[in-house]
MIKE-803890 format. One record per residue: x, y, z of N, C-alpha, C, O in turn. Coordinates in Angstrom, 3 decimals, always signed. Layout:
N
+----------+----------+----------+----------+----------+----------+----------+----------+----------+----------+----------+----------+
:       nu :       nv :       nw :      cau :      cav :      caw :       cu :       cv :       cw :       ou :       ov :       ow :
+----------+----------+----------+----------+----------+----------+----------+----------+----------+----------+----------+----------+
:        X :        Y :        Z :        X :        Y :        Z :        X :        Y :        Z :        X :        Y :        Z :
...
+----------+----------+----------+----------+----------+----------+----------+----------+----------+----------+----------+----------+
This chain:
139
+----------+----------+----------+----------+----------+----------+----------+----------+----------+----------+----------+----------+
:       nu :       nv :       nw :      cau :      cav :      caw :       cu :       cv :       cw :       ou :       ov :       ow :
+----------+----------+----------+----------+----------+----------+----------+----------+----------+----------+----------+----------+
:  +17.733 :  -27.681 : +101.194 :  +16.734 :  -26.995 : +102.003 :  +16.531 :  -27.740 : +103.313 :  +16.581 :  -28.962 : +103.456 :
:  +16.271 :  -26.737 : +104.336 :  +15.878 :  -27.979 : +105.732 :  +14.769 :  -28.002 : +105.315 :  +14.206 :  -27.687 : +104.267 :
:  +14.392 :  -28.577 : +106.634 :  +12.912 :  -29.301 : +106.829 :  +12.247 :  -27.933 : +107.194 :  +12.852 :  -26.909 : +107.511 :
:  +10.709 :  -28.120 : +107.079 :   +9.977 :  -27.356 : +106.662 :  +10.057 :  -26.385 : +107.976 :  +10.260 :  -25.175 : +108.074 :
:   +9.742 :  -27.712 : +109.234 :   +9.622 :  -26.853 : +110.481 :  +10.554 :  -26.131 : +110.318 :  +10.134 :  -25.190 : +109.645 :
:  +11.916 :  -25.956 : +110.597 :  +13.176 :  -25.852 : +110.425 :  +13.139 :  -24.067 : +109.985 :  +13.278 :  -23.141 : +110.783 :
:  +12.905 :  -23.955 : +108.461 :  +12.846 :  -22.514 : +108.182 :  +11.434 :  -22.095 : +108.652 :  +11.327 :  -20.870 : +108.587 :
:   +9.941 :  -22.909 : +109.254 :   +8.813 :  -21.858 : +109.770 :   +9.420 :  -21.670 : +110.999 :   +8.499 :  -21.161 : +111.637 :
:  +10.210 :  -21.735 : +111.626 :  +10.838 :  -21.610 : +112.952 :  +11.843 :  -20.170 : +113.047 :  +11.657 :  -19.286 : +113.883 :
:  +12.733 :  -20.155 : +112.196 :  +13.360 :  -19.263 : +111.918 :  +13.093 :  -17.800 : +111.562 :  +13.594 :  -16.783 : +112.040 :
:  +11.896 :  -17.998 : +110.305 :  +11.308 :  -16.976 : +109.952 :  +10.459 :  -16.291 : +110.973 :  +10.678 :  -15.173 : +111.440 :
:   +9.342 :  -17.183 : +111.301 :   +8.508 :  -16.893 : +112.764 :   +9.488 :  -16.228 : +113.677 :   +9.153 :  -15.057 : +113.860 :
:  +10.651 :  -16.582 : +114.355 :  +11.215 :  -16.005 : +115.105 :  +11.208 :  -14.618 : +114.378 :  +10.443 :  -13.725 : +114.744 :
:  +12.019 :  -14.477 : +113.415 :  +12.650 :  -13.132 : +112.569 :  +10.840 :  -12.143 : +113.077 :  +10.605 :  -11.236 : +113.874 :
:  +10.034 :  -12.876 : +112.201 :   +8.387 :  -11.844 : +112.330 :   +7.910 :  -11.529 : +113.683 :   +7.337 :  -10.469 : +113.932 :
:   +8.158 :  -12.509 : +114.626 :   +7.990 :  -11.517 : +115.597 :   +8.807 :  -10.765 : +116.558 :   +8.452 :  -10.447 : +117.693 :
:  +10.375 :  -10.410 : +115.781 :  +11.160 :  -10.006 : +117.032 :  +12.064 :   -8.830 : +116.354 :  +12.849 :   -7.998 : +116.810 :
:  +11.495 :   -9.214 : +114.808 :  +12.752 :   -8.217 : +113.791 :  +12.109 :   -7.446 : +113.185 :  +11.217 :   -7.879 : +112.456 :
:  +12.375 :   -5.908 : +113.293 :  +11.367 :   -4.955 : +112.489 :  +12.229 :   -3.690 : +111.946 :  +11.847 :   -2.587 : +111.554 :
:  +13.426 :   -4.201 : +112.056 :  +14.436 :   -3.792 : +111.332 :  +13.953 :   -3.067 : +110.082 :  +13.753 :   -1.863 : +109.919 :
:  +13.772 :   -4.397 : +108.986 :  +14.128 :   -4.291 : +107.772 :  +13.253 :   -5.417 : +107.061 :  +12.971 :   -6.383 : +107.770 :
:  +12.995 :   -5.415 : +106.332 :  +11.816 :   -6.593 : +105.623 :  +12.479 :   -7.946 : +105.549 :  +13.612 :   -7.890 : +106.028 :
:  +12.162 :   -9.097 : +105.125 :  +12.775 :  -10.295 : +105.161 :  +12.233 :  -10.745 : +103.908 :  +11.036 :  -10.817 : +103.630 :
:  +13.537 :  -11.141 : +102.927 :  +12.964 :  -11.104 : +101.368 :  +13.212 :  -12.851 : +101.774 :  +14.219 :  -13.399 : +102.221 :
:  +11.810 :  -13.451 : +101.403 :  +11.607 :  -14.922 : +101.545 :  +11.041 :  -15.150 : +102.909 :  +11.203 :  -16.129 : +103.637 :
:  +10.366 :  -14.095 : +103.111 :   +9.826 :  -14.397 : +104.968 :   +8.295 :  -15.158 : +104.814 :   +8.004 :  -15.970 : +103.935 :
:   +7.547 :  -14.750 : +105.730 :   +6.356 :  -15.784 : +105.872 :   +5.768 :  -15.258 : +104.969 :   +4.736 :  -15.928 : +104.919 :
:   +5.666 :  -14.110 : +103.794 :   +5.334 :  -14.242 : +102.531 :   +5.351 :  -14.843 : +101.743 :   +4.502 :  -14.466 : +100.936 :
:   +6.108 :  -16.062 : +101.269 :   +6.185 :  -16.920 : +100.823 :   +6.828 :  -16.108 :  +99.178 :   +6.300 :  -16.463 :  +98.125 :
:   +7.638 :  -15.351 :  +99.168 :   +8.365 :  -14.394 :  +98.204 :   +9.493 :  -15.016 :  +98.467 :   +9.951 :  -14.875 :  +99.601 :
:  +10.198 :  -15.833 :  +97.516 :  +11.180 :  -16.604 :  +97.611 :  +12.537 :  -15.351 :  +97.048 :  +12.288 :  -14.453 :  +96.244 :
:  +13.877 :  -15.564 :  +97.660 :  +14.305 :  -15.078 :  +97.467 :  +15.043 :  -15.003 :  +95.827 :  +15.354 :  -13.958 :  +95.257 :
:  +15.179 :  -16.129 :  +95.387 :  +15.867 :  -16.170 :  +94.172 :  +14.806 :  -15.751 :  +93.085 :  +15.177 :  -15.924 :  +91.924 :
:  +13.355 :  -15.150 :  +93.300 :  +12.334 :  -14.160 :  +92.496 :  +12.559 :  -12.870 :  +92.411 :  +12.363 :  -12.153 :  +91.429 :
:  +12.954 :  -12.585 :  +93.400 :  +13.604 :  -11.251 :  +93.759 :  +14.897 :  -10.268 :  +92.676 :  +16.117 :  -10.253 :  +92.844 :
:  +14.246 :   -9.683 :  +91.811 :  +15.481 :   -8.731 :  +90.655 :  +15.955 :   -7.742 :  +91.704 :  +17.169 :   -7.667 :  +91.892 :
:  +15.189 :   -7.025 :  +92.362 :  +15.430 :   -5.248 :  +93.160 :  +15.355 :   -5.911 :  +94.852 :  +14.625 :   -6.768 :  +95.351 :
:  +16.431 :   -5.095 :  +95.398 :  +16.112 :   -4.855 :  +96.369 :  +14.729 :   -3.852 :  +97.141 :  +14.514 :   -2.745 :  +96.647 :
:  +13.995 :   -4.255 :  +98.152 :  +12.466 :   -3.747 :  +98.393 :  +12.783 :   -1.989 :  +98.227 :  +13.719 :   -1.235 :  +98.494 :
:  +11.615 :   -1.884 :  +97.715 :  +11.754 :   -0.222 :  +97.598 :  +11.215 :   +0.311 :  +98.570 :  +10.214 :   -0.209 :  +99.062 :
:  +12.001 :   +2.023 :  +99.316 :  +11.581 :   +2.534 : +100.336 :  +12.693 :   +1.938 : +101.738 :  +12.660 :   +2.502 : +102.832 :
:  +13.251 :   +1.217 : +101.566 :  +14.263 :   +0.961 : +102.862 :  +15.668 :   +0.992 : +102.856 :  +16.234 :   +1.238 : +101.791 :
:  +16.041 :   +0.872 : +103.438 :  +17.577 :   +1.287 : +103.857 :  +18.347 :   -0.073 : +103.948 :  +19.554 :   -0.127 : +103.711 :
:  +17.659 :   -1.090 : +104.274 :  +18.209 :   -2.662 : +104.371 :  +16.764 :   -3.980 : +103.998 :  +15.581 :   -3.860 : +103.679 :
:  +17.516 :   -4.946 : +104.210 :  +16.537 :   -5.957 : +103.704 :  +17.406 :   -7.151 : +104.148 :  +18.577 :   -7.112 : +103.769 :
:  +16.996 :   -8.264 : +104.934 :  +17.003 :   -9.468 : +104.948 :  +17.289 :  -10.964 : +104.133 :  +16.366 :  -11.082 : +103.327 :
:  +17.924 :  -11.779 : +104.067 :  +17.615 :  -12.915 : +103.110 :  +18.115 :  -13.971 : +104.062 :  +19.122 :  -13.663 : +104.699 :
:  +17.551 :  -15.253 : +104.287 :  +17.210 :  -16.130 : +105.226 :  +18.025 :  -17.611 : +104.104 :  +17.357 :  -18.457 : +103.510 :
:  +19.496 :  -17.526 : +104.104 :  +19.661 :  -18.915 : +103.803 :  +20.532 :  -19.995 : +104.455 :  +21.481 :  -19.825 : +105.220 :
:  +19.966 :  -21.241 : +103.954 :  +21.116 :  -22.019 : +104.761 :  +21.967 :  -22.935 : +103.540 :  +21.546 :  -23.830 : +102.808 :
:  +22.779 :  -22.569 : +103.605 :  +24.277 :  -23.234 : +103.179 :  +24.658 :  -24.827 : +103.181 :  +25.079 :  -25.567 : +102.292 :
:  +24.277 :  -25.075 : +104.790 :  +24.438 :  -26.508 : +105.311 :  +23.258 :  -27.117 : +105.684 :  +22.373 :  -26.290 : +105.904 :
:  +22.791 :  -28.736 : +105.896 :  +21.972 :  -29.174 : +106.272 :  +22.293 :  -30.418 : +105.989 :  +22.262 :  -30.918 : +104.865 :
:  +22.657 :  -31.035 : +107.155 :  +22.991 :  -32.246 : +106.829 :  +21.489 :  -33.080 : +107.912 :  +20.887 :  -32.564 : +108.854 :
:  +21.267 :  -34.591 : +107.241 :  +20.597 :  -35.070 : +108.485 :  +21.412 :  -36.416 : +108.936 :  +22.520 :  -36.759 : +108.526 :
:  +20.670 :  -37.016 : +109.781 :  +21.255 :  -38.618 : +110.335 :  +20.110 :  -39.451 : +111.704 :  +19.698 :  -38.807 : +112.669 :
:  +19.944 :  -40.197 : +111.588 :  +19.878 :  -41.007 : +112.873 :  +21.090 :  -41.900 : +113.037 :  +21.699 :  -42.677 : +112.302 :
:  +21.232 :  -41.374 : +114.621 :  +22.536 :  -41.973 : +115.293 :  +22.040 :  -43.277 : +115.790 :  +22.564 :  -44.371 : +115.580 :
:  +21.407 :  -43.132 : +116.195 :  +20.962 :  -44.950 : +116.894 :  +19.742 :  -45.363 : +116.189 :  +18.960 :  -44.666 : +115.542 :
:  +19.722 :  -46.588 : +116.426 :  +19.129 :  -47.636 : +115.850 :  +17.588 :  -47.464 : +116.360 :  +17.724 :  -47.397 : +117.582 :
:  +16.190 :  -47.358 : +116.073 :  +15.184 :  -46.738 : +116.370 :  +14.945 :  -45.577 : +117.313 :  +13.902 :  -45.310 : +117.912 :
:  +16.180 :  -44.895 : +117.336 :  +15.766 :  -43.861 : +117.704 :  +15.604 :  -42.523 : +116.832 :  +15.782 :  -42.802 : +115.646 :
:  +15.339 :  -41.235 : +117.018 :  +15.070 :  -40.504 : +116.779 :  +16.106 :  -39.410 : +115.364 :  +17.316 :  -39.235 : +115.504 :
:  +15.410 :  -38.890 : +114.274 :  +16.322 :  -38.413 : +113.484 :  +16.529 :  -36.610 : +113.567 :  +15.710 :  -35.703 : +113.724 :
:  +18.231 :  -36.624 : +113.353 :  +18.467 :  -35.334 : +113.584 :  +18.758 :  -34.450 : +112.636 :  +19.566 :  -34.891 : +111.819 :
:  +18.340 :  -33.197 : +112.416 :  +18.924 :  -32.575 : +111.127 :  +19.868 :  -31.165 : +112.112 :  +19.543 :  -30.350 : +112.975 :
:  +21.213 :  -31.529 : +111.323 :  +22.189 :  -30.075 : +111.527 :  +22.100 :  -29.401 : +110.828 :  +21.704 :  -29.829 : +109.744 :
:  +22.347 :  -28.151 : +110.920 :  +22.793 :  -27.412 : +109.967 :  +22.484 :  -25.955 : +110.289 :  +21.943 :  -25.690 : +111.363 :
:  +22.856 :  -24.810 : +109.251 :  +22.976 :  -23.483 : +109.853 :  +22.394 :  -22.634 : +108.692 :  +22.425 :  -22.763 : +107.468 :
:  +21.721 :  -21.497 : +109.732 :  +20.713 :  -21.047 : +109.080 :  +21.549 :  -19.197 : +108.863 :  +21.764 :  -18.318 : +109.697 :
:  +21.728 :  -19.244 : +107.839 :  +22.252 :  -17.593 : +107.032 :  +21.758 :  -16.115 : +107.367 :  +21.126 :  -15.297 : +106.698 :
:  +22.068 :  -16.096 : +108.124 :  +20.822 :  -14.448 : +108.017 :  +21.758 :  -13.179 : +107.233 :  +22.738 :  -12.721 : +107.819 :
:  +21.472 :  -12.820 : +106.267 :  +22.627 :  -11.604 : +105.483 :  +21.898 :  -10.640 : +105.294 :  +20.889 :  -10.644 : +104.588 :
:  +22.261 :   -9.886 : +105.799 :  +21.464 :   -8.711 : +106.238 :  +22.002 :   -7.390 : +104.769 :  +23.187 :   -7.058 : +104.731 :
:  +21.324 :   -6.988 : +104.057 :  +22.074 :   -5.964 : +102.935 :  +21.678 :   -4.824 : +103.206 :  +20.562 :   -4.524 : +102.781 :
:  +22.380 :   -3.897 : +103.930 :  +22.725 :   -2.366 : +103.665 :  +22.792 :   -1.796 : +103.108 :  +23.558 :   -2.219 : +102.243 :
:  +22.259 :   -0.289 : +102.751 :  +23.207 :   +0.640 : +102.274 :  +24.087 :   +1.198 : +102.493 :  +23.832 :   +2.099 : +103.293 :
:  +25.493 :   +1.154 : +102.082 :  +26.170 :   +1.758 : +102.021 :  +26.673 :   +2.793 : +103.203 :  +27.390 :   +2.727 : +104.202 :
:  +25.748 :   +3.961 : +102.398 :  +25.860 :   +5.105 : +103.572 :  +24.904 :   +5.104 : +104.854 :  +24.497 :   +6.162 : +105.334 :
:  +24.574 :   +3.864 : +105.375 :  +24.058 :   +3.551 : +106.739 :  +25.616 :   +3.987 : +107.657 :  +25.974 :   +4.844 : +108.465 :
:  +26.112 :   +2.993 : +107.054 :  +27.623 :   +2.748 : +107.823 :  +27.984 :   +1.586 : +108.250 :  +27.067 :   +0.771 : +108.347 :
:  +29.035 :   +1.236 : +108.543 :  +29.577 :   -0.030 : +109.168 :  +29.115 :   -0.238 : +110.702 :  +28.696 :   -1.314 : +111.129 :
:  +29.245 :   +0.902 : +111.448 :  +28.692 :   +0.839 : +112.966 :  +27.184 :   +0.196 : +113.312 :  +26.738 :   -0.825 : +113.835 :
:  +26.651 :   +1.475 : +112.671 :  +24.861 :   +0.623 : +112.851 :  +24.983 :   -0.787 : +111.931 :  +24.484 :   -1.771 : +112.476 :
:  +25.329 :   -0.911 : +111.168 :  +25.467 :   -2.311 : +110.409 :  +25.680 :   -3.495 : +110.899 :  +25.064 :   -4.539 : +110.686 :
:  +26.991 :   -3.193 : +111.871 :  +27.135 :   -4.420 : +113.124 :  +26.051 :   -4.497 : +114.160 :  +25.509 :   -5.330 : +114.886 :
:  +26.005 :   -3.317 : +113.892 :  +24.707 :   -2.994 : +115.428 :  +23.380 :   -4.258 : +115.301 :  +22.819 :   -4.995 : +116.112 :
:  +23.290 :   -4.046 : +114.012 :  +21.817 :   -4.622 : +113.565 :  +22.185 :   -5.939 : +113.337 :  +21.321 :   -6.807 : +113.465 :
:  +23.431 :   -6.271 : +112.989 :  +23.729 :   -8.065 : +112.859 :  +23.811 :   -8.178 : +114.013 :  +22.913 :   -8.960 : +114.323 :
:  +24.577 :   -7.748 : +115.266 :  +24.495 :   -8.090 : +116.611 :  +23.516 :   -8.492 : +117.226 :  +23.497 :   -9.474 : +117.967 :
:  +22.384 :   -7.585 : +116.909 :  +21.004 :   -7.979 : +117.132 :  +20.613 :   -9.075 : +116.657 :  +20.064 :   -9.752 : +117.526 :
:  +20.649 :   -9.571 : +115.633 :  +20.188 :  -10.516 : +114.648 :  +20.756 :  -11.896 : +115.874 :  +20.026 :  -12.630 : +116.540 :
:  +22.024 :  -11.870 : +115.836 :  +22.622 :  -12.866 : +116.742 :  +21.796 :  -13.302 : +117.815 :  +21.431 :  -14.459 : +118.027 :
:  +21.488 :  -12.117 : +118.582 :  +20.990 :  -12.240 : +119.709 :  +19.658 :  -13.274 : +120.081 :  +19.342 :  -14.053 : +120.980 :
:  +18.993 :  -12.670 : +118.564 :  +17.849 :  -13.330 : +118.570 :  +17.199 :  -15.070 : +118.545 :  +16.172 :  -15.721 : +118.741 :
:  +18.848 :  -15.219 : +118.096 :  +19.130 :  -16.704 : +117.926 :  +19.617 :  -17.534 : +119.109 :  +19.280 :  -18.652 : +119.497 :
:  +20.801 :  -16.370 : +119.717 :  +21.547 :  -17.220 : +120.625 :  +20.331 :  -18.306 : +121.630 :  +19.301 :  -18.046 : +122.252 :
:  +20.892 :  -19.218 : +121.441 :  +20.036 :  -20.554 : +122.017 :  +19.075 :  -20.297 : +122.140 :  +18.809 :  -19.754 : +123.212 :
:  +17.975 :  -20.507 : +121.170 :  +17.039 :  -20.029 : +120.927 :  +16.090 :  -22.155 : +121.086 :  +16.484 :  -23.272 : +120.754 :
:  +15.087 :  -21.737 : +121.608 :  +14.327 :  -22.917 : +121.690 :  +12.674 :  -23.250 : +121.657 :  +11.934 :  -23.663 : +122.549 :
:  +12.430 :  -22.924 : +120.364 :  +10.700 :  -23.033 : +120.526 :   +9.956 :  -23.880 : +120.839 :   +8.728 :  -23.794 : +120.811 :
:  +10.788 :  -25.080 : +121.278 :  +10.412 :  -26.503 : +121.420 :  +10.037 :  -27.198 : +119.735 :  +10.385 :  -26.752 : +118.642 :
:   +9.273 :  -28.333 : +120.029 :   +8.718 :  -29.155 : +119.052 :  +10.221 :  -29.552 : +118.280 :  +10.246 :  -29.545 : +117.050 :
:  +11.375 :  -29.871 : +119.002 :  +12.510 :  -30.794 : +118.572 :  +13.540 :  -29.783 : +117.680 :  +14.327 :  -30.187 : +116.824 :
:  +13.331 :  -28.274 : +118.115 :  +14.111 :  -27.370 : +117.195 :  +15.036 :  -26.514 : +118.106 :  +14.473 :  -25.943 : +119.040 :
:  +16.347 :  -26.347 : +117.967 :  +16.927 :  -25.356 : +119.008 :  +17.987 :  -25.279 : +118.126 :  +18.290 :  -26.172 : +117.335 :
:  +18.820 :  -23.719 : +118.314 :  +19.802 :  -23.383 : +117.694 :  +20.944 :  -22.639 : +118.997 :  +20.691 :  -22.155 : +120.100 :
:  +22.434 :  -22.862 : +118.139 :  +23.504 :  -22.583 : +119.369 :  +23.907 :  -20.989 : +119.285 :  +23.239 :  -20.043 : +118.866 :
:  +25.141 :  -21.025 : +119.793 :  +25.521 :  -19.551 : +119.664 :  +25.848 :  -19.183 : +118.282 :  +26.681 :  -19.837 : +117.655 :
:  +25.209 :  -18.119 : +117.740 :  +25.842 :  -17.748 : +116.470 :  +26.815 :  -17.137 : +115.735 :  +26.881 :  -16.018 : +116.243 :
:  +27.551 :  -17.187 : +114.915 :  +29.081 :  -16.191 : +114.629 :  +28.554 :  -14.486 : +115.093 :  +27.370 :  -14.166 : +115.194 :
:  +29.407 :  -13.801 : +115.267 :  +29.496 :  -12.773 : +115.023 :  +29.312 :  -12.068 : +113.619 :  +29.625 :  -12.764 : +112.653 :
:  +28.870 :  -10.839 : +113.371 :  +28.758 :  -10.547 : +111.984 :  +30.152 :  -10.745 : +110.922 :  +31.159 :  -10.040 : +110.992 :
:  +29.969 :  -11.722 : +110.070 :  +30.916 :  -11.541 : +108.810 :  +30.363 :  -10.342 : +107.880 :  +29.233 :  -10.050 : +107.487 :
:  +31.914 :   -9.650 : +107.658 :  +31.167 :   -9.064 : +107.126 :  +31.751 :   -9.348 : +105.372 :  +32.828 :   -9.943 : +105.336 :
:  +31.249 :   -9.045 : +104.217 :  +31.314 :   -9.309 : +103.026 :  +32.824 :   -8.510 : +102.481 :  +33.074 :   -7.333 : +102.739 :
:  +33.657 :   -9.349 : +101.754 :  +35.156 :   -8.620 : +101.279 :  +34.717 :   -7.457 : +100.446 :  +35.301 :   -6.373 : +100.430 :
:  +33.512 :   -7.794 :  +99.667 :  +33.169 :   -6.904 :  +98.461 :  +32.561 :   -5.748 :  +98.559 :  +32.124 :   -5.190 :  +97.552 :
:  +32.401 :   -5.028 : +100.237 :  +31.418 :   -4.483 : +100.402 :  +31.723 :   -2.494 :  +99.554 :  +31.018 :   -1.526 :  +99.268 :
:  +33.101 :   -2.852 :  +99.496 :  +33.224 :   -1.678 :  +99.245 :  +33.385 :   -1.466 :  +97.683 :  +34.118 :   -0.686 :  +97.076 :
:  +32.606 :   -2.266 :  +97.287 :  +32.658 :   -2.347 :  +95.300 :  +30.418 :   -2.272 :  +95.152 :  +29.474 :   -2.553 :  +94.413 :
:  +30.558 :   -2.045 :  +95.663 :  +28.366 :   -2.008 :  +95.505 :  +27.873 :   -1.030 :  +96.339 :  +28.550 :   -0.736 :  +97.325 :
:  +26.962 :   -0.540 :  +96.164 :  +26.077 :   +0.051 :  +96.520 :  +25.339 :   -0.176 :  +97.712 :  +24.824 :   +0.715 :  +98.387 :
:  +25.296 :   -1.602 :  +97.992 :  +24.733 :   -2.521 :  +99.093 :  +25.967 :   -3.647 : +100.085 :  +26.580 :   -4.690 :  +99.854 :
:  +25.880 :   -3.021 : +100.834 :  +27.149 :   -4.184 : +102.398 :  +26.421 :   -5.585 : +102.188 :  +25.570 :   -5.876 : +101.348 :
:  +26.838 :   -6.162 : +102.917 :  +26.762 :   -7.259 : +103.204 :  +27.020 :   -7.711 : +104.541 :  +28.168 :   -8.143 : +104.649 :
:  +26.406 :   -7.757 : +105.501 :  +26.905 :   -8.835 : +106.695 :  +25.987 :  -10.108 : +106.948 :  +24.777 :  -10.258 : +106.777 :
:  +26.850 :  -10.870 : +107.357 :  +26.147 :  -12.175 : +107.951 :  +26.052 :  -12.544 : +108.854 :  +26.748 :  -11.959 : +109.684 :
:  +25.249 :  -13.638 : +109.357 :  +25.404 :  -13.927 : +111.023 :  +24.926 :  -15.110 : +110.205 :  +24.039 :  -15.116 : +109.352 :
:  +25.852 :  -16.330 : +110.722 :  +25.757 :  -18.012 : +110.653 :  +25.009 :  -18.502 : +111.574 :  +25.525 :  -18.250 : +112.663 :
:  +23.682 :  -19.298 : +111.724 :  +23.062 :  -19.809 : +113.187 :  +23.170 :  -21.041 : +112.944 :  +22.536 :  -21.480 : +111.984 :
:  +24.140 :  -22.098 : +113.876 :  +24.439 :  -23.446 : +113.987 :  +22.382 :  -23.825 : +114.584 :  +21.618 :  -23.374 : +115.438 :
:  +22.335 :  -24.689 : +113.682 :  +21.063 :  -25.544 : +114.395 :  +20.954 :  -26.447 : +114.610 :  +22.074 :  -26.932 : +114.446 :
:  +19.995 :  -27.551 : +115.067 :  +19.666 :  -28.654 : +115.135 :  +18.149 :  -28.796 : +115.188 :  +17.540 :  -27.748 : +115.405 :
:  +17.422 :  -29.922 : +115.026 :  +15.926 :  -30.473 : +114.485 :  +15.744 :  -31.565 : +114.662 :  +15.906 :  -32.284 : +113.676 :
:  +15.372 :  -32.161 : +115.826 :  +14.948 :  -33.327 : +116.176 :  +13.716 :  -33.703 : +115.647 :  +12.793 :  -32.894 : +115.551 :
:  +13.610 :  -35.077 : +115.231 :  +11.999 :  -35.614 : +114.808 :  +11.709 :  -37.191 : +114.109 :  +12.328 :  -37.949 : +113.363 :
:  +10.623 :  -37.190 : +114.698 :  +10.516 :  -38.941 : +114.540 :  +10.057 :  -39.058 : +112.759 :   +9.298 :  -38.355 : +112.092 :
:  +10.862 :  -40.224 : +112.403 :  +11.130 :  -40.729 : +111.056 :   +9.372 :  -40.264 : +110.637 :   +8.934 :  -40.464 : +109.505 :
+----------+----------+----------+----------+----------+----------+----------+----------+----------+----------+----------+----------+
């Protein structure tokens, strides 16, 4: 898990800029791995993870850094389509690309949507957008 700031940064961004689709694990504090059903009543839904997170201080009293990249997988239905599907991860990207709220947190350019091999065996797509980050902060 990152650091705390780390995902209130992320999510906060998502709540005030994404109204897409709900965000299962957003500032509700509805963790995603509670979650049996996808939300009822929508067409897509959100899940906010990160994969990587490494930390370090590089120099010797100075300041510690955490890397790592934050997941956004966006799940579809199906018969949305592949077009609006990219459409809406594109967006997602956007929201990130160098994104900087201050208080020692900024993230880089993000992949383009991956999209999932399996999508055509479920009911629900899959795309992703990877956000490289970083998190500066004193020990």
């Amino acid at each position: 898990m990152p650091a705390d700031a780390v995902d209130v940064a992320i999510k906060a961004r998502l709540h005030a800029s994404w109204s897409t689709c709900p965000v299962v694990g957003g500032l509700d504090g509805v963790l995603p791995e509670t979650i049996t059903e996808p939300p009822q009543g929508y067409d897509a839904f959100l899940v906010v993870q990160y994969p990587v997170v490494n930390g370090e201080k590089p120099v010797l009293h100075g300041k510690f850094f955490e890397d790592g990249t934050a997941r956004l997988v966006l799940n579809v239905k199906r018969e949305i389509g592949q077009t609006q599907s990219v459409a809406w991860a594109n967006t997602l990207a956007g929201l990130f690309r160098e994104y900087r709220p201050g208080s020692g947190f900024e993230t880089f350019v993000p992949s383009g949507p991956i999209v999932n091999d399996a999508n055509d065996d479920a009911n629900w797509a899959e795309y992703s957008v990877i956000v490289p980050y970083r998190y500066q902060f004193s020990g």
